[in-house]
PADO-919915 format. One record per atom (N, C-alpha, C, O, CB): atom name; residue number from 1; x, y, z. Coordinates in nm, 4 decimals. Each point is the difference from the previous one (the first is absolute). Last residue first. Glycine has a CB too. Layout:
   atom   seq       east      north         up
     CA   NUM          X          Y          Z
...
//
This chain:
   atom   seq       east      north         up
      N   112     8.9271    12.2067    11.1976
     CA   112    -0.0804     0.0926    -0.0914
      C   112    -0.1110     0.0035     0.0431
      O   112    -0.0859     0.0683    -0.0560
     CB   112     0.1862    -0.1005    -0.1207
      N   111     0.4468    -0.1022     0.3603
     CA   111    -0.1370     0.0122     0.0149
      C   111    -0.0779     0.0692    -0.0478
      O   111     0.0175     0.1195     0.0239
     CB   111     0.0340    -0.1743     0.1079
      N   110     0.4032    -0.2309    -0.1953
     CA   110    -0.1041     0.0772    -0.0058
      C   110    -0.0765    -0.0174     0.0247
      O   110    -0.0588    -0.1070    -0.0158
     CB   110     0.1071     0.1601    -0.0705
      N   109     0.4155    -0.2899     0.2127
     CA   109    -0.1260     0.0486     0.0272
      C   109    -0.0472     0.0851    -0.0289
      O   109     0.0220     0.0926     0.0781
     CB   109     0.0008    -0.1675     0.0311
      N   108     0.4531    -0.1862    -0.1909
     CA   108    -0.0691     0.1025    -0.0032
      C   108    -0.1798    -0.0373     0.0361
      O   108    -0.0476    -0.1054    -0.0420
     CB   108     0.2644     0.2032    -0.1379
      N   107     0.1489    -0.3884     0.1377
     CA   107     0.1283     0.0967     0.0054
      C   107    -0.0980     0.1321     0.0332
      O   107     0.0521     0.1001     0.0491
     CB   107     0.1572    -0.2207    -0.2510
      N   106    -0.2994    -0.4215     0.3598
     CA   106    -0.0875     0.1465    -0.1021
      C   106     0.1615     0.0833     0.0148
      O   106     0.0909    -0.0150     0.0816
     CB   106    -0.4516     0.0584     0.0179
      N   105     0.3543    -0.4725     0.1691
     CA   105     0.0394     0.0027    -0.1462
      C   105    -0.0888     0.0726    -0.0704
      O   105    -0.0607    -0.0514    -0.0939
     CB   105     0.1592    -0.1508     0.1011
      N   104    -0.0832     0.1434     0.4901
     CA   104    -0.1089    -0.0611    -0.1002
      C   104     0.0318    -0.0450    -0.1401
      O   104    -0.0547    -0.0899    -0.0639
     CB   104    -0.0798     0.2321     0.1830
      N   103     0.5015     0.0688     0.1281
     CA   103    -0.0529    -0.1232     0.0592
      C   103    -0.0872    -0.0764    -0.0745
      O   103     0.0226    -0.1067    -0.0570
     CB   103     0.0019     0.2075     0.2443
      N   102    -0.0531     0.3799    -0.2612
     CA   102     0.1638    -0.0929    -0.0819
      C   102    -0.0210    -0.1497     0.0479
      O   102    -0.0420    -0.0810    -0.0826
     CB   102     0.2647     0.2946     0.1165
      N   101    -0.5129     0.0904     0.2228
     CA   101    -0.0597    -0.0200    -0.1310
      C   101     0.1223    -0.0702    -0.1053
      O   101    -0.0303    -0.0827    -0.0860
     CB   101    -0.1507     0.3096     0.1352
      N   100     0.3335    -0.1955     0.3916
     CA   100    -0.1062    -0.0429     0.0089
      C   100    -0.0718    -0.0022    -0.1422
      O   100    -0.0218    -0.1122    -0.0457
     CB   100     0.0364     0.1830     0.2863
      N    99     0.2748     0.2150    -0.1579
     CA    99     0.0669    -0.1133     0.0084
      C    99    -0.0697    -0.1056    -0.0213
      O    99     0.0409    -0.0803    -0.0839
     CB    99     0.0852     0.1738     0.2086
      N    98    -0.2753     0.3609    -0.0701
     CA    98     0.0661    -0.0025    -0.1304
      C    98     0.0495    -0.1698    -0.0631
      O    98     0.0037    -0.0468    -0.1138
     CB    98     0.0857     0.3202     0.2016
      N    97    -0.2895    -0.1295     0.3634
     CA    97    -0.1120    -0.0287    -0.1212
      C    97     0.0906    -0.0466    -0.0995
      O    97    -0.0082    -0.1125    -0.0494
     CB    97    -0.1787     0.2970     0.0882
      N    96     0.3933    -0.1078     0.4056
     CA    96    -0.0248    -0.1267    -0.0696
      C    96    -0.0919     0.0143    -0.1101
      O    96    -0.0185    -0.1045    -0.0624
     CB    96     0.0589    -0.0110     0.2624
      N    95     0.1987     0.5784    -0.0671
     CA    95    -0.0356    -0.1382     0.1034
      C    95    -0.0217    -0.0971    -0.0699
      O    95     0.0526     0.0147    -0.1103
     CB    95    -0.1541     0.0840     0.2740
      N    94     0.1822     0.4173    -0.3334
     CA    94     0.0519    -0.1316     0.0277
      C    94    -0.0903    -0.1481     0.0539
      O    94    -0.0723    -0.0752    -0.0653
     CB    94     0.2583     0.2594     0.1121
      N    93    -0.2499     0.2979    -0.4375
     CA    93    -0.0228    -0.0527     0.1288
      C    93     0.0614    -0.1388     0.0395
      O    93    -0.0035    -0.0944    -0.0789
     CB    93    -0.1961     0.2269     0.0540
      N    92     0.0979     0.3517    -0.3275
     CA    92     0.1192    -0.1181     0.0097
      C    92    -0.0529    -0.0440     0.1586
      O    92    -0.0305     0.0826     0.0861
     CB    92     0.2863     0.0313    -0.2579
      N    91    -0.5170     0.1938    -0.2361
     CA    91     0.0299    -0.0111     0.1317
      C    91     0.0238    -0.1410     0.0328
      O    91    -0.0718    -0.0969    -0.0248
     CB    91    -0.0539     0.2953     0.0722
      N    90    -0.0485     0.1612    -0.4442
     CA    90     0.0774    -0.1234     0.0513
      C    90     0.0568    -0.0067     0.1739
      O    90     0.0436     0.0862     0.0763
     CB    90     0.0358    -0.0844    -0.3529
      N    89    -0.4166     0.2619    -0.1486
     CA    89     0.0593    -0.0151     0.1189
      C    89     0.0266    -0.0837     0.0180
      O    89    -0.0765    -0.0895    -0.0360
     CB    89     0.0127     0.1976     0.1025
      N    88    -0.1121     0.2046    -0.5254
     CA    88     0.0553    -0.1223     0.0567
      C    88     0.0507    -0.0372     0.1421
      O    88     0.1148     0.0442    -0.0044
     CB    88    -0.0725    -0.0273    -0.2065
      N    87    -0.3646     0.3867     0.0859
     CA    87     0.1687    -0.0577    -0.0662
      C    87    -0.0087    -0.1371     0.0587
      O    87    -0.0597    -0.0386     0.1006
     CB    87     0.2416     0.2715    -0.0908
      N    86    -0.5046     0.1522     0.1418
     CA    86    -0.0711    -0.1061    -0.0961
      C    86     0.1228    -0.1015    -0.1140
      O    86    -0.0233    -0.0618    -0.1039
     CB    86    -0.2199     0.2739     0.1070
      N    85     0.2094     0.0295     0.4500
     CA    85     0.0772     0.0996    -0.0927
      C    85    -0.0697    -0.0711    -0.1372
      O    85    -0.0049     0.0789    -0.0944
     CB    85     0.2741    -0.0121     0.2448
      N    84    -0.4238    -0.2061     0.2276
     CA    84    -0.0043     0.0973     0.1060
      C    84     0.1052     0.0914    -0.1630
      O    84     0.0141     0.1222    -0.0038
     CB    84    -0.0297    -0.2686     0.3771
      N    83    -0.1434    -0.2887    -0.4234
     CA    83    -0.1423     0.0726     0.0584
      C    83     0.0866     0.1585     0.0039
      O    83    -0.0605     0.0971    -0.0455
     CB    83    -0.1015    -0.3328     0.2409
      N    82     0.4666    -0.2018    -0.4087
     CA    82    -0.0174     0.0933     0.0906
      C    82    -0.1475     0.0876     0.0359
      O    82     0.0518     0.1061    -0.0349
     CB    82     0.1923    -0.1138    -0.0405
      N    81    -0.0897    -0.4644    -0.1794
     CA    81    -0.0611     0.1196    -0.0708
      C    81    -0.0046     0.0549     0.1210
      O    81    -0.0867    -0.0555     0.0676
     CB    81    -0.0479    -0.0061    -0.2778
      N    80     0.4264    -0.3495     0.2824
     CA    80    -0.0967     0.0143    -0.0444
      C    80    -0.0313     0.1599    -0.0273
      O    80     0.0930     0.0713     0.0376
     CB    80    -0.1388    -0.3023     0.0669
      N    79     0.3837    -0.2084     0.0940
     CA    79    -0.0197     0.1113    -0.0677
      C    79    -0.1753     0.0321    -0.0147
      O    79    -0.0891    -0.0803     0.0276
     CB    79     0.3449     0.0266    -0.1534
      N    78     0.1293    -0.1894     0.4498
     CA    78    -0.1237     0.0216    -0.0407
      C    78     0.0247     0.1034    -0.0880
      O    78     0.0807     0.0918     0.0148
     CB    78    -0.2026    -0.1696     0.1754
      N    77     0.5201    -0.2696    -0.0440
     CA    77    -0.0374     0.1514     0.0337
      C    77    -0.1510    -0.0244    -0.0811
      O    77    -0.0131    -0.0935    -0.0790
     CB    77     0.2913     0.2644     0.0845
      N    76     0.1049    -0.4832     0.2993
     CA    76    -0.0623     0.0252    -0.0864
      C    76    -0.1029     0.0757    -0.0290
      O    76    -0.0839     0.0088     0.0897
     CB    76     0.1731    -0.1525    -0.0816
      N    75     0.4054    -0.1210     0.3090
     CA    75    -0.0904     0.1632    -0.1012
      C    75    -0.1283    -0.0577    -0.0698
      O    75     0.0092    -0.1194    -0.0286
     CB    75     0.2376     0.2622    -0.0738
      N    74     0.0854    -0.4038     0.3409
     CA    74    -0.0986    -0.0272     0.0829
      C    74    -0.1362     0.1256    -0.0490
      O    74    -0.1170     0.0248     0.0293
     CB    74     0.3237    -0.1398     0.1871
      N    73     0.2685     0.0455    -0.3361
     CA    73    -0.0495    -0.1278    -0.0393
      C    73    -0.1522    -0.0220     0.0256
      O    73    -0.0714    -0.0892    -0.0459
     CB    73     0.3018     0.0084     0.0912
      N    72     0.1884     0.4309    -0.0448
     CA    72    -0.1063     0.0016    -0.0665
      C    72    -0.0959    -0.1034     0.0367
      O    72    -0.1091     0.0467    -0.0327
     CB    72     0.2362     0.0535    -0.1265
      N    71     0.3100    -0.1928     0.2602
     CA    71    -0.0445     0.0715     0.1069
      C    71    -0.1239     0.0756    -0.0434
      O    71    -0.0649     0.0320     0.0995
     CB    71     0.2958    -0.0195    -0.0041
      N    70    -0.1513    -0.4913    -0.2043
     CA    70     0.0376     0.0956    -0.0653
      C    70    -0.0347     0.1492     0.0664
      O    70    -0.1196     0.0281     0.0064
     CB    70     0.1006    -0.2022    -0.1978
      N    69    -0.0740    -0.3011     0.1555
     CA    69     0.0374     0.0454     0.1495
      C    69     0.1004     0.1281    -0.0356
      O    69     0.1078     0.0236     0.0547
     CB    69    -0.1202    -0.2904     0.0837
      N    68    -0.4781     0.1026    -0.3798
     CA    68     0.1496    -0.0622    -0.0175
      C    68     0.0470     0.0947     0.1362
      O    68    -0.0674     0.0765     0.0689
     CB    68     0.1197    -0.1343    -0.3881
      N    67    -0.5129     0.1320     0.1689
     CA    67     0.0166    -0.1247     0.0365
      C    67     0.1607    -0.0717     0.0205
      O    67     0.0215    -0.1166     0.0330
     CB    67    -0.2601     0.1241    -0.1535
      N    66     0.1627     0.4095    -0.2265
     CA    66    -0.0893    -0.0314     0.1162
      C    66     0.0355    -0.1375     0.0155
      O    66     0.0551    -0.0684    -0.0863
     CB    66    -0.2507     0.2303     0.0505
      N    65     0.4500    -0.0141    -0.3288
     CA    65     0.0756     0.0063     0.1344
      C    65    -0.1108    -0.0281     0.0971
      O    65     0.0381    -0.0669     0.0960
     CB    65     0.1501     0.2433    -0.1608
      N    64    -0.3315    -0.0338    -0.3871
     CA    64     0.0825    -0.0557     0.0164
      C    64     0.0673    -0.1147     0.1106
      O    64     0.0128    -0.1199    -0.0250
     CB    64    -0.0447     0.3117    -0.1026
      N    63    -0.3857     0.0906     0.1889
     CA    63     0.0711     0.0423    -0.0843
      C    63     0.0436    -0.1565    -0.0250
      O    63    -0.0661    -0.0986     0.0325
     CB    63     0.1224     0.3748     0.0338
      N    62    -0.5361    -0.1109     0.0708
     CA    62     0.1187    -0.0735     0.0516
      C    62     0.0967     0.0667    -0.1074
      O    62    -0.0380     0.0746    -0.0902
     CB    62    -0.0694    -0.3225     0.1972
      N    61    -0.3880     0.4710    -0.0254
     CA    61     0.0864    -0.0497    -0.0670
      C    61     0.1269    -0.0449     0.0413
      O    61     0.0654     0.0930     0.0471
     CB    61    -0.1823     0.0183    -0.1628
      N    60    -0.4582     0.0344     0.1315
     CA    60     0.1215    -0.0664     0.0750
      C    60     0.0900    -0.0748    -0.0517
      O    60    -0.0183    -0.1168    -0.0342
     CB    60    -0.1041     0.1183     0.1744
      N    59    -0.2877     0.4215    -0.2543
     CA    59     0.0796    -0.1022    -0.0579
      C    59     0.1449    -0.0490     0.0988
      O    59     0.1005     0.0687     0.0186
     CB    59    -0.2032     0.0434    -0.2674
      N    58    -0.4457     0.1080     0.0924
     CA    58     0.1317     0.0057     0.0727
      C    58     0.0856    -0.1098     0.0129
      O    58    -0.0350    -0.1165    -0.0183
     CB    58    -0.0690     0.2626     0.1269
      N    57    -0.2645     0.2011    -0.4504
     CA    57     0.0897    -0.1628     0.0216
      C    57     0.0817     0.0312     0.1450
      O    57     0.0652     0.1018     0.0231
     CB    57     0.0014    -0.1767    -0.3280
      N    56    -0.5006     0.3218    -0.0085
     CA    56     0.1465     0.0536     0.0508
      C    56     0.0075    -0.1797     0.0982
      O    56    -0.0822    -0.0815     0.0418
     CB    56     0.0700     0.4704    -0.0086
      N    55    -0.4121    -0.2430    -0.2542
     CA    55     0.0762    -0.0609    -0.0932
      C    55     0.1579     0.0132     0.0470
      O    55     0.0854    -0.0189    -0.0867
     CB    55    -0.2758     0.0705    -0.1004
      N    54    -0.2431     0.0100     0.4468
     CA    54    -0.0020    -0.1119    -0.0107
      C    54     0.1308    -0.0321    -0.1417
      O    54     0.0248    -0.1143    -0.0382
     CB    54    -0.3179     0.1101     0.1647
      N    53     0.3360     0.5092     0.2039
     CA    53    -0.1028    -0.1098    -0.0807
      C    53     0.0161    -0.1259    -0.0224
      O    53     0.1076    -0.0364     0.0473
     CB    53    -0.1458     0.1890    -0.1444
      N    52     0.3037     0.1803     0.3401
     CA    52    -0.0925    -0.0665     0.0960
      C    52    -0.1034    -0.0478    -0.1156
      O    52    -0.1021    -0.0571     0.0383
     CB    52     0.1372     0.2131     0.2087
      N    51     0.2964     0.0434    -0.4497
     CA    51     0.0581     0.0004     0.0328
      C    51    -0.0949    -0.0821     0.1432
      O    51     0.0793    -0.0738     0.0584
     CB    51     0.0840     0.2672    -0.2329
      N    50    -0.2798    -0.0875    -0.3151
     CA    50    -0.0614     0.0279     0.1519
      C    50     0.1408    -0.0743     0.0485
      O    50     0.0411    -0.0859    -0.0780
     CB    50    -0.3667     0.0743     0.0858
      N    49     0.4268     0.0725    -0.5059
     CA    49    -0.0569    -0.0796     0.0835
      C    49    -0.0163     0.1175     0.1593
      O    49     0.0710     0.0942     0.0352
     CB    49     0.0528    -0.3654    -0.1866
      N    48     0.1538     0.3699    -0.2718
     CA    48    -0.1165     0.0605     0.0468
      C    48    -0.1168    -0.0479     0.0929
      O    48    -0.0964     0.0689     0.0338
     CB    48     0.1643     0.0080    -0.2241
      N    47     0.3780    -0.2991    -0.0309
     CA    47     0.0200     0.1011     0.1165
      C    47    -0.0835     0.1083     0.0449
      O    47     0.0349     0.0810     0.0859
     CB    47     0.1522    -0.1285    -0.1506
      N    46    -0.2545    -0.5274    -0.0669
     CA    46    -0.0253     0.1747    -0.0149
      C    46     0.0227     0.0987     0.0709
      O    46    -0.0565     0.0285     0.1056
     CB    46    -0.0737    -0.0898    -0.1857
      N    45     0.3300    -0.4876     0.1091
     CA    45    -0.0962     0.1290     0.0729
      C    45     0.0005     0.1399    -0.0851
      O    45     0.0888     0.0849     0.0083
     CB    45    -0.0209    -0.1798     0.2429
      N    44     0.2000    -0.2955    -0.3777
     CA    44    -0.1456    -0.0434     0.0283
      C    44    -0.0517     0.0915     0.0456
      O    44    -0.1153     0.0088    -0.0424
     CB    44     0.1388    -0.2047     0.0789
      N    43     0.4911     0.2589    -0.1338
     CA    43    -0.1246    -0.0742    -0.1109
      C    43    -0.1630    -0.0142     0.0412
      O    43    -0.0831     0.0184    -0.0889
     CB    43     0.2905    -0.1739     0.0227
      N    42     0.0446     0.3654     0.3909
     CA    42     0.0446     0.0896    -0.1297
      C    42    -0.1062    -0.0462    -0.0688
      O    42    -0.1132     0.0443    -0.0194
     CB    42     0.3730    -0.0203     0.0084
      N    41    -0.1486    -0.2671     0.3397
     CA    41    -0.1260     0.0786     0.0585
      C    41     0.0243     0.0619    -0.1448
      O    41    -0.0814    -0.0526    -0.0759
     CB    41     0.0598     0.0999     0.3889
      N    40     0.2887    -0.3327    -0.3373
     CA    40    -0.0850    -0.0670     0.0235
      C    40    -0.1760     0.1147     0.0811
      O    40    -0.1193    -0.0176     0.0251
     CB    40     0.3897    -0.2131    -0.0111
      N    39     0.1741     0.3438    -0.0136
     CA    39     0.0108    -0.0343    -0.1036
      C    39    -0.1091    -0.0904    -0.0725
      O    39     0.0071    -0.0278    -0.1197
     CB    39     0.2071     0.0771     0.2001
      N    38    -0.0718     0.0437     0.3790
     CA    38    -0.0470     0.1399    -0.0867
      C    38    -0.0169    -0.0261    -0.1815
      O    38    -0.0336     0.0856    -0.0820
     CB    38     0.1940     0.0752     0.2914
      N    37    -0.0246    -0.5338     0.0567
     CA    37    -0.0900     0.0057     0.0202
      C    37    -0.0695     0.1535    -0.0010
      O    37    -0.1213     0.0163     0.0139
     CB    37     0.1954    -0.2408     0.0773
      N    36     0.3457     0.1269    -0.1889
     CA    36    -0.0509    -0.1470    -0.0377
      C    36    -0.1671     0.0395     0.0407
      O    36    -0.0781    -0.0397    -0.0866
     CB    36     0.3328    -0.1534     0.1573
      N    35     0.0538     0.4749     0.1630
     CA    35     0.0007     0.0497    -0.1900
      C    35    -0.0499    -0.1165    -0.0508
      O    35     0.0003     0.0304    -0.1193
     CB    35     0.2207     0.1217     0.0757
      N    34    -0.1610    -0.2113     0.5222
     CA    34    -0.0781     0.0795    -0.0129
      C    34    -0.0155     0.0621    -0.1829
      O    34    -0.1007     0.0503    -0.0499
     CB    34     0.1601    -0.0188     0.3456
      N    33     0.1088    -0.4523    -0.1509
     CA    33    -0.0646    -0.0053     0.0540
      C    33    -0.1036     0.1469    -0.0222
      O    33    -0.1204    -0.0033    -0.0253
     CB    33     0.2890    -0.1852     0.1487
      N    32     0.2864     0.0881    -0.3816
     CA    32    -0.0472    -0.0067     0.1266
      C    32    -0.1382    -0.0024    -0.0073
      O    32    -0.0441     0.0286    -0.1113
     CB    32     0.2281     0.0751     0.1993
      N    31     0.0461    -0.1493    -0.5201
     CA    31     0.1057    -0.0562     0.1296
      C    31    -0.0851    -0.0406     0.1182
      O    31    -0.0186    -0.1148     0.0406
     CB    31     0.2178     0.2826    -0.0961
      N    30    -0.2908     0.0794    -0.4295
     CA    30    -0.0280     0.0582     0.1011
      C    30     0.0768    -0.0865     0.1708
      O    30     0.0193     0.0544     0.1088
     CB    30    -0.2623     0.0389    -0.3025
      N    29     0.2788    -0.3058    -0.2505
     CA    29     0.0314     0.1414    -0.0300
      C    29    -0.0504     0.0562     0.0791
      O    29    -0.0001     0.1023    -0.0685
     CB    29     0.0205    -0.1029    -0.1223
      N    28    -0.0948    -0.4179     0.2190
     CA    28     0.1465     0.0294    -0.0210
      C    28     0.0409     0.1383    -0.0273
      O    28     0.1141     0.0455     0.0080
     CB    28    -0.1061    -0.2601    -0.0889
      N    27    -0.4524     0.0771     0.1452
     CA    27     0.0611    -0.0318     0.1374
      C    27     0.1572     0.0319    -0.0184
      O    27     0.0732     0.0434     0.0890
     CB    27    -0.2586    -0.2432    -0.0230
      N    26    -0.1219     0.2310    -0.4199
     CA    26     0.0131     0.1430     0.0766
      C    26     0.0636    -0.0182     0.0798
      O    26     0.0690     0.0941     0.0396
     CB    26    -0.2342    -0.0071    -0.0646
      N    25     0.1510    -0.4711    -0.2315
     CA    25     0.1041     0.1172    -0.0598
      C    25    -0.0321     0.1292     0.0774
      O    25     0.0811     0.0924    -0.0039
     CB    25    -0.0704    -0.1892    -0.2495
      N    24    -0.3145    -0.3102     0.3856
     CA    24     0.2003    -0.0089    -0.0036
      C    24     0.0643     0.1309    -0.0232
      O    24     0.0704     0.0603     0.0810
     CB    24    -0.0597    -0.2927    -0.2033
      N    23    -0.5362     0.1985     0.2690
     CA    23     0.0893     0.0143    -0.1148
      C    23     0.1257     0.0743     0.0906
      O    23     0.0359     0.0935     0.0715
     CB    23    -0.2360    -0.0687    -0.3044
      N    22    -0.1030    -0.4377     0.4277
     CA    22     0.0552     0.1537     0.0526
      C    22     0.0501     0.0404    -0.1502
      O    22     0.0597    -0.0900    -0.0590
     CB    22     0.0413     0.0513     0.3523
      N    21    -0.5344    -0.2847    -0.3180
     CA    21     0.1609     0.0017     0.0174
      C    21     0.0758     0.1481     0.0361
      O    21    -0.0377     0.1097    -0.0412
     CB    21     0.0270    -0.3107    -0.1427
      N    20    -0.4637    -0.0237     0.3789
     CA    20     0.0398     0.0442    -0.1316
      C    20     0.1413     0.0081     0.0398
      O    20     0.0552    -0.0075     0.1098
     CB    20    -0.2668     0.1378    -0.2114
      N    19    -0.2672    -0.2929     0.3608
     CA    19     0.1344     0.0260    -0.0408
      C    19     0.0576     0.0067    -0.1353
      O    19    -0.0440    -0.0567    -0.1000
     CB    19     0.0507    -0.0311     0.2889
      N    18    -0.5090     0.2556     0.1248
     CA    18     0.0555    -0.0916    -0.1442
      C    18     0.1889     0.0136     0.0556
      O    18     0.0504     0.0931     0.0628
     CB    18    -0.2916     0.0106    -0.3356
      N    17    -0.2981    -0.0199     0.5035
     CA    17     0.1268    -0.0172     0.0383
      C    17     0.1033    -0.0462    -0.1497
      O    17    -0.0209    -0.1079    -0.0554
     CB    17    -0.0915     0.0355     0.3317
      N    16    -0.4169     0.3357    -0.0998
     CA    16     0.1154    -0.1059    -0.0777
      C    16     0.1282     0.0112     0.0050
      O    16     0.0569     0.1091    -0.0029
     CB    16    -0.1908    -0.1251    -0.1356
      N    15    -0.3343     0.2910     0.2600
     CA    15     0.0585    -0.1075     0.0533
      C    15     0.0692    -0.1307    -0.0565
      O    15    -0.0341    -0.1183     0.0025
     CB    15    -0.1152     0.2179     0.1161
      N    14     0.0168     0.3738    -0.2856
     CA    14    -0.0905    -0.1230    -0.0453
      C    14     0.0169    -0.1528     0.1274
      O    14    -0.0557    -0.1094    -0.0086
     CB    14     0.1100     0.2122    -0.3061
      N    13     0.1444     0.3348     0.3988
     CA    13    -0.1459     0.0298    -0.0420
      C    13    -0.1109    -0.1437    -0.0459
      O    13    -0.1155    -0.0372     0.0205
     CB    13     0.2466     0.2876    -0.1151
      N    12     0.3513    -0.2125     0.2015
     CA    12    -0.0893     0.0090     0.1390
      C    12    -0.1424     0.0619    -0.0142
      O    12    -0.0851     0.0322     0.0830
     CB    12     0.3048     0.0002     0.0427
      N    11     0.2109    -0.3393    -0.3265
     CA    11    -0.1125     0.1398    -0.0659
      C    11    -0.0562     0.0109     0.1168
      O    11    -0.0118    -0.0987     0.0726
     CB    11    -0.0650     0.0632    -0.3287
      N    10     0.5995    -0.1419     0.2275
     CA    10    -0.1205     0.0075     0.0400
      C    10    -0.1032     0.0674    -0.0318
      O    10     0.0179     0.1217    -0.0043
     CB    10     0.0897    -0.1748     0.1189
      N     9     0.3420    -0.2366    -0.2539
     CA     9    -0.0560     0.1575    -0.0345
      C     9    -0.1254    -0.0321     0.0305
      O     9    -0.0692    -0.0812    -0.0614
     CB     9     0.2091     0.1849    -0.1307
      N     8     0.4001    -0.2687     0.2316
     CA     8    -0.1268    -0.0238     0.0639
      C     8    -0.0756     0.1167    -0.0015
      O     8     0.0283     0.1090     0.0497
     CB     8     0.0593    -0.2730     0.0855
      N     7     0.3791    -0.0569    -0.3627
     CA     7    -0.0529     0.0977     0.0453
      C     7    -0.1540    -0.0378     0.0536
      O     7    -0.0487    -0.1070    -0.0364
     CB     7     0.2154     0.2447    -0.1198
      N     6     0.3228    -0.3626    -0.0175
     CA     6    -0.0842     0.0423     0.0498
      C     6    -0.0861     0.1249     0.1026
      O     6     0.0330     0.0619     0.1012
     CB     6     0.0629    -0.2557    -0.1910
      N     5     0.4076     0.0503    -0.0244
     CA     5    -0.1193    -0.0174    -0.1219
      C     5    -0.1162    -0.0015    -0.0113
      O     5    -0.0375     0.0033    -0.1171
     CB     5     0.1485    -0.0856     0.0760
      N     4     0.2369     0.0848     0.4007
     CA     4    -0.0551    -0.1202     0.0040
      C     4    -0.1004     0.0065    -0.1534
      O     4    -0.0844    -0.0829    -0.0341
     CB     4     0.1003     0.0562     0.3451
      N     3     0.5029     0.2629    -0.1386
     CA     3    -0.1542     0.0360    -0.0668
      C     3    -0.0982    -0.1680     0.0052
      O     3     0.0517    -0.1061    -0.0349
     CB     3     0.0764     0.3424    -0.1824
      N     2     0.3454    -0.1851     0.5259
     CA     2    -0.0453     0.0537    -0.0867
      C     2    -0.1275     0.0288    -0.0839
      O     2    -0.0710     0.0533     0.0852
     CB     2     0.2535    -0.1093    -0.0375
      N     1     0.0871    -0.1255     0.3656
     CA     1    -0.1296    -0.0476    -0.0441
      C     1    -0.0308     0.0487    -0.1410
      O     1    -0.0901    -0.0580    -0.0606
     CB     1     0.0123     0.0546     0.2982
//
């Protein structure tokens, strides 16, 4: 399935939905699912941000390979600003979301 180029960015303050383009060159230079989308917390989130405040992001990210029969295929990991160390956290999960948002054709989901 590879990258669908898209992304899906939710405000949940203002209630809005916008699409935008996945940037290509991080996708190539980070590969996966989880450095594609630390990378993306890096750029947009202040690393002095509330970590439970209105400026920290979470974030559902496909890779490459989501949606394919690829023994990976079915991965896709959350990121977001940790509460409990205030670092970056990720956390990898299976079942149909990952597949399911590829399906839709998003490579990614923020949430602001």
């Amino acid at each position: 399935m590879a990258w669908t180029n898209k992304v899906l960015r939710v405000n949940l303050s203002e209630g809005t939905c916008n699409s935008e383009p996945l940037n290509t060159e991080w996708a190539q230079d980070y590969i996966g699912q989880r450095g594609l989308a630390t990378r993306y917390m890096v750029e947009e989130v202040d690393a002095t941000c509330d970590p439970l405040g209105p400026d920290n992001k979470l974030i559902f990210a496909t890779g490459p390979l989501t949606g394919t029969m690829a023994s990976t295929g079915g991965r896709y990991s959350v990121i977001t600003k940790g509460p409990l160390t205030g670092a970056i956290a990720c956390s990898n999960s299976g079942g149909f979301l990952g597949a399911e948002l590829k399906s839709a054709g998003w490579d990614m989901v923020i949430l602001e």
